[in-house]
LUMMIGU-295795 format. One line per 2 residues: number of its first residue (from 0); their letters; for each residue x, y, z of N, C-alpha, C. Coordinates in Angstrom, 3 decimals. Layout:
<sites>
NUM = A = X,Y,Z,X,Y,Z,X,Y,Z; ...
</sites>
This chain:
<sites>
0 = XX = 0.840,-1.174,0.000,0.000,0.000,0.000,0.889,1.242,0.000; 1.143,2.278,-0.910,1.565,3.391,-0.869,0.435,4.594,-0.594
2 = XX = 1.339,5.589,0.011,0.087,6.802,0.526,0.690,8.049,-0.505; 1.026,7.579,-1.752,1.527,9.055,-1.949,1.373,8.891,-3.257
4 = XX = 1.083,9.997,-3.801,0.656,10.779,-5.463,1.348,11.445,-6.255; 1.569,11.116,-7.581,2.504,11.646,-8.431,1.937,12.942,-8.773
6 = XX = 2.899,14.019,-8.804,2.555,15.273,-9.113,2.789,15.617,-10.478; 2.039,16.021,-11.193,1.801,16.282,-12.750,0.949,17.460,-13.222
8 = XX = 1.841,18.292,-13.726,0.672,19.841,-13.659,-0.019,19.975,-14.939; -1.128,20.181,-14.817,-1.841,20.019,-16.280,-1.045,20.231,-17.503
10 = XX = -1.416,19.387,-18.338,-0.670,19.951,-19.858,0.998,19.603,-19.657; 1.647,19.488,-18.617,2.992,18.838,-18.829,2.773,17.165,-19.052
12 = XX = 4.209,16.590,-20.349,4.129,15.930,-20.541,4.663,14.618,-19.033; 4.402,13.473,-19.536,4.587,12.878,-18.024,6.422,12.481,-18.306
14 = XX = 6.959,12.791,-17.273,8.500,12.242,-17.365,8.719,10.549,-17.371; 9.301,10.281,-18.045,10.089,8.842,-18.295,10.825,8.164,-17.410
16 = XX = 10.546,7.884,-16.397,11.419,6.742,-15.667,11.265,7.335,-14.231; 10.782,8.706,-14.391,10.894,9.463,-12.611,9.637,10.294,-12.806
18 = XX = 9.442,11.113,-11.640,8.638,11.761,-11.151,8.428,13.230,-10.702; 8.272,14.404,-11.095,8.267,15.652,-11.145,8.851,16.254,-9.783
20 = XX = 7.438,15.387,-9.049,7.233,15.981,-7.900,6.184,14.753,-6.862; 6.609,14.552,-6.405,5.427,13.214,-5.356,4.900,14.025,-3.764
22 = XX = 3.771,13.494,-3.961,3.451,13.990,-2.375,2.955,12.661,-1.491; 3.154,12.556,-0.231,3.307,11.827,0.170,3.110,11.874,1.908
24 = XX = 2.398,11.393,2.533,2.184,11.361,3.891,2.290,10.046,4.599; 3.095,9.752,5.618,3.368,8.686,6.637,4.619,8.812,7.317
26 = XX = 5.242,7.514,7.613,6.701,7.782,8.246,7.439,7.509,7.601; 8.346,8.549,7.576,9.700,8.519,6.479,10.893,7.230,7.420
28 = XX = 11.097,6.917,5.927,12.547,5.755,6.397,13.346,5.979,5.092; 14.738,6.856,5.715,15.690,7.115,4.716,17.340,7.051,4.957
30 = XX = 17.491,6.800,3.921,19.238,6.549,3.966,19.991,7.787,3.681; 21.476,7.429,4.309,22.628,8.020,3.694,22.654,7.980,2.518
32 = XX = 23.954,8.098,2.114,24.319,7.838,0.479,24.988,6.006,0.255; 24.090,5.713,-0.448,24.400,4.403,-0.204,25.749,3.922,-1.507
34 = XX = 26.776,2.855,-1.356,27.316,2.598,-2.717,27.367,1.532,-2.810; 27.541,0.761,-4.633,27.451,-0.154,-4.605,28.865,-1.098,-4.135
36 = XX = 28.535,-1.199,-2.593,29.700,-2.703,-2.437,28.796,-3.591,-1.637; 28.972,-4.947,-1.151,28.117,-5.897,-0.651,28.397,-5.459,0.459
38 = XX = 28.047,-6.570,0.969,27.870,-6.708,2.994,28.981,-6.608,3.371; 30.401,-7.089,3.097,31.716,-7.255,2.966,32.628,-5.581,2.525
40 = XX = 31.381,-4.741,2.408,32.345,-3.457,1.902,33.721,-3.621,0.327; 32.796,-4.879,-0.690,34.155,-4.783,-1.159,32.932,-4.411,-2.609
42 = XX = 33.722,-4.092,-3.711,32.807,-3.298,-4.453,32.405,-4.550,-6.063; 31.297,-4.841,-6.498,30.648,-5.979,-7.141,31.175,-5.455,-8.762
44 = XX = 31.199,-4.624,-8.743,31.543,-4.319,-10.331,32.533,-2.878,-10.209; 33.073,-2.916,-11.152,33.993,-1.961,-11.885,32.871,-0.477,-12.571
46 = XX = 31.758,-1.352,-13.104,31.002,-0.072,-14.006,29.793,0.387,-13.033; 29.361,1.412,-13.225,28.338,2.630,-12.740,27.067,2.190,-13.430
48 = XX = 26.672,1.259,-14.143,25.609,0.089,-14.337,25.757,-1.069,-13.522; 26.997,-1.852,-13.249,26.954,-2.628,-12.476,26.976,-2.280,-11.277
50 = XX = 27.587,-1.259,-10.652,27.151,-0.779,-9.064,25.762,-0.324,-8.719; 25.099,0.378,-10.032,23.745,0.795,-9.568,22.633,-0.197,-9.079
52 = XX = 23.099,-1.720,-9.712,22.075,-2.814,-9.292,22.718,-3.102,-8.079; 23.566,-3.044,-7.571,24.024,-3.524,-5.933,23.725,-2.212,-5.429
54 = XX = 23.579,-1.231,-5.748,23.401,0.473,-5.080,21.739,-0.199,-4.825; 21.146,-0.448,-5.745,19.263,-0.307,-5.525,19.413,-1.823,-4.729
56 = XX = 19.985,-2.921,-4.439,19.878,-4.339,-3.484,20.198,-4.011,-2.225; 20.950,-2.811,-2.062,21.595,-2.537,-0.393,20.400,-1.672,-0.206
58 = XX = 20.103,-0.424,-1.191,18.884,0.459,-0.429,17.539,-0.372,-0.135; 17.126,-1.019,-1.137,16.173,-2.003,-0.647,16.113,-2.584,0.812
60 = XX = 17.074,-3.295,0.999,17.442,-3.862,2.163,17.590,-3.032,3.057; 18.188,-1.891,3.420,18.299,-0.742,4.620,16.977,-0.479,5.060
62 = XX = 15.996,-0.109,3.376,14.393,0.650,4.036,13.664,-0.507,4.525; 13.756,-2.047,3.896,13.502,-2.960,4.625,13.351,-3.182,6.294
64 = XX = 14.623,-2.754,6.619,14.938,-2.879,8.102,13.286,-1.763,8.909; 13.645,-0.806,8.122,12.112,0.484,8.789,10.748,0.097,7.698
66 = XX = 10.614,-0.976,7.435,9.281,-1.531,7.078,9.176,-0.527,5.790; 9.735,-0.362,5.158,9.883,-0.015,3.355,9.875,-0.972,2.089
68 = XX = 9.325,-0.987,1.146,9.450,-1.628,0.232,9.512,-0.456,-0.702; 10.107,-1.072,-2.265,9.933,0.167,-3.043,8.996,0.660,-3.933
70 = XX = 8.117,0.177,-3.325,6.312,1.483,-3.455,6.191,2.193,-2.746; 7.227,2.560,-1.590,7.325,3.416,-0.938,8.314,4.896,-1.254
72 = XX = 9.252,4.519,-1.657,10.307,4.960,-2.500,9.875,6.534,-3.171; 9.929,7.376,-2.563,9.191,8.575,-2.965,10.135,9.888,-3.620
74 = XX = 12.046,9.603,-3.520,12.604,10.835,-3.869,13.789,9.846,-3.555; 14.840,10.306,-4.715,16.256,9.615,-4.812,16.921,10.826,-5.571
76 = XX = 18.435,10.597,-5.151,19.187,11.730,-5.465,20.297,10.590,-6.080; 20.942,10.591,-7.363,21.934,10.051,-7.573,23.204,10.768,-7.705
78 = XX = 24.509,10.477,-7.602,25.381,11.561,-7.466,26.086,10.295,-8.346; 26.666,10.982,-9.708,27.715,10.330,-10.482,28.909,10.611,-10.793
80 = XX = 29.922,10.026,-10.954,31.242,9.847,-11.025,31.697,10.617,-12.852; 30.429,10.015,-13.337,30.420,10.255,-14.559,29.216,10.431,-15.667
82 = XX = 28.431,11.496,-16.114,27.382,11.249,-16.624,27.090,10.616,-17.771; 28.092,11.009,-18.624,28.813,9.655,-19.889,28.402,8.162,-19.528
84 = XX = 29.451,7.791,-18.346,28.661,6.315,-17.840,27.417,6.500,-17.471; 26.391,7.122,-17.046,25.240,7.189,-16.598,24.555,6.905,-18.131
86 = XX = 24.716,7.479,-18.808,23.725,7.315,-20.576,24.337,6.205,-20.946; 25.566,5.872,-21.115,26.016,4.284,-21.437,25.349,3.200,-21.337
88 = XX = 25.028,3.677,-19.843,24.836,2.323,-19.103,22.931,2.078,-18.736; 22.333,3.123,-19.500,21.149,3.040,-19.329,20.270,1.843,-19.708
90 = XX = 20.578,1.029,-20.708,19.747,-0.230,-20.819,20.068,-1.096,-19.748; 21.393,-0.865,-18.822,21.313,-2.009,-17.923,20.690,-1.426,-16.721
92 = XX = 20.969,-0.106,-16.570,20.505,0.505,-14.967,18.951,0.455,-15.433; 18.144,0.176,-16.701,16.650,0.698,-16.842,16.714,-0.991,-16.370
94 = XX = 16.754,-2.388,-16.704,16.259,-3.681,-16.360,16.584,-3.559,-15.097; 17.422,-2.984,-14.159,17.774,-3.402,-12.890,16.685,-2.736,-12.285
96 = XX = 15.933,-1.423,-12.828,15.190,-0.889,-11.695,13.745,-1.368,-11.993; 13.719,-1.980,-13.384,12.123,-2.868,-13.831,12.479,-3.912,-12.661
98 = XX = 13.528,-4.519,-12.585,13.489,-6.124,-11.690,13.024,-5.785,-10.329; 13.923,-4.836,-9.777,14.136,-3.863,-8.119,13.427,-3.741,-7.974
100 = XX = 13.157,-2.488,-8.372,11.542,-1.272,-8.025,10.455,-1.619,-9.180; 10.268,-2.367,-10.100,9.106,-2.312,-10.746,8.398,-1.422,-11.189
102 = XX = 7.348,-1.055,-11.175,6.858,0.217,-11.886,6.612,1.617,-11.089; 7.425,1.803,-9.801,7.709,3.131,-9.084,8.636,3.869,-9.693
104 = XX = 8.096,5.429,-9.844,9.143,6.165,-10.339,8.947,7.520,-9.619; 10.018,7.371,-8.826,9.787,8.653,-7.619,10.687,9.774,-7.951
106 = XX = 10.404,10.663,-7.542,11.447,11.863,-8.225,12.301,11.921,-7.640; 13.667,12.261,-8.799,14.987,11.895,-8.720,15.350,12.865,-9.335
108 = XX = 16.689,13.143,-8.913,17.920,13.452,-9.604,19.140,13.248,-9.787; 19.567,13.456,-10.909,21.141,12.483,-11.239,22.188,14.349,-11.359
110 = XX = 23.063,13.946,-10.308,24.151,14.778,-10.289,25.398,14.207,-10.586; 26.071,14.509,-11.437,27.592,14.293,-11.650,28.237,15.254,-10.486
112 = XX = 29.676,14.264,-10.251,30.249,14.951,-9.306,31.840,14.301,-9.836; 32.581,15.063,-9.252,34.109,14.859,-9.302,34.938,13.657,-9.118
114 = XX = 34.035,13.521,-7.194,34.734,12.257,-7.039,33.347,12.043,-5.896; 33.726,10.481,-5.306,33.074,10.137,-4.144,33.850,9.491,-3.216
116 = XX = 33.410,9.425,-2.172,34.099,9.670,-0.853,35.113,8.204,-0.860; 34.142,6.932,-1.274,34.929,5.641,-1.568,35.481,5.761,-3.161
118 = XX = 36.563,5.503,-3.057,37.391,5.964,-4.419,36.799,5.268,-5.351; 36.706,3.921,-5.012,35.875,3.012,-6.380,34.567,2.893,-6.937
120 = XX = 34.104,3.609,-5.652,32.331,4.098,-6.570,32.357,5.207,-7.440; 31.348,4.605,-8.328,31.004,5.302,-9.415,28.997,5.505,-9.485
122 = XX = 28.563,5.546,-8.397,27.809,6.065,-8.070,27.052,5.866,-6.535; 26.508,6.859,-5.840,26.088,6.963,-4.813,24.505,7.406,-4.598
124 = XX = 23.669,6.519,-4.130,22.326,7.194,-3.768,21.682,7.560,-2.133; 20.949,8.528,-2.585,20.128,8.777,-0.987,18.990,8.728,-1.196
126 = XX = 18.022,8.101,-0.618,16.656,7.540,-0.990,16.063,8.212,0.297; 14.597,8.755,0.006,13.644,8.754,0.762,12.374,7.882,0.542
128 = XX = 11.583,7.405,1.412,10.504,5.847,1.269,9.801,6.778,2.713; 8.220,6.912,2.189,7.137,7.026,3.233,6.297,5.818,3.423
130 = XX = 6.141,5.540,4.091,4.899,4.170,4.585,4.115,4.757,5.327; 3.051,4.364,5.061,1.655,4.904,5.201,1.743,4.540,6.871
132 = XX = 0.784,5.500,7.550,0.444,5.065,8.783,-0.418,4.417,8.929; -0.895,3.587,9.741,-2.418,2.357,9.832,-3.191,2.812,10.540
</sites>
């Protein structure tokens, strides 16, 4: 059950893969900046397609812990290493988030950045997820 509504202002076309603007009421359960390495801190892939599917398996699992799934998933910030790899790698990061998240598309944004804090990521997310109150 999600409690929250995609925002769409008349006459704009609808965005592709994300979400303008979402509104949303319950209790928030949100992360740091998450990256893709496993449980072990060691990192699953070399590419910024292959970290983004271990980036969306660890956030899953964190909002898990505060009773999140990702129909909850209401605002993500991506921060990239490289936006080049970000368009590259889009047919694999688009199947990872059909498999992951399924048909949620919460509003996001993708920032390129210089560097990130763990030298070998090549991308970092911060997720916000509301769950409805009962």
């Amino acid at each position: 059950m999600t409690a929250h509504r995609t925002l769409l202002p008349p006459g704009w076309p609808r965005p592709r893969g994300y979400s303008n603007g979402i509104a949303a009421k319950g209790r928030f359960v949100l992360t740091g900046g998450v990256v893709g390495w496993d449980e072990n801190e060691r990192f699953v892939s070399d590419t910024l397609a292959g970290q983004f599917r271990q980036v969306l398996a660890n956030t899953l699992a964190i909002i898990a812990e505060g009773g999140a799934g990702p129909e909850h998933v209401v605002r993500m910030t991506w921060y990239v290493t490289s936006v080049a790899d970000y368009r590259d790698g889009l047919a694999e990061i688009g199947a990872a988030w059909r498999e992951l998240m399924g048909k949620n598309f919460p509003a996001m944004a993708v920032v390129e950045v210089s560097a990130l804090v763990e030298p070998q990521a090549k991308i970092e997310i911060e997720t916000t997820a509301v769950v409805p109150e009962l």
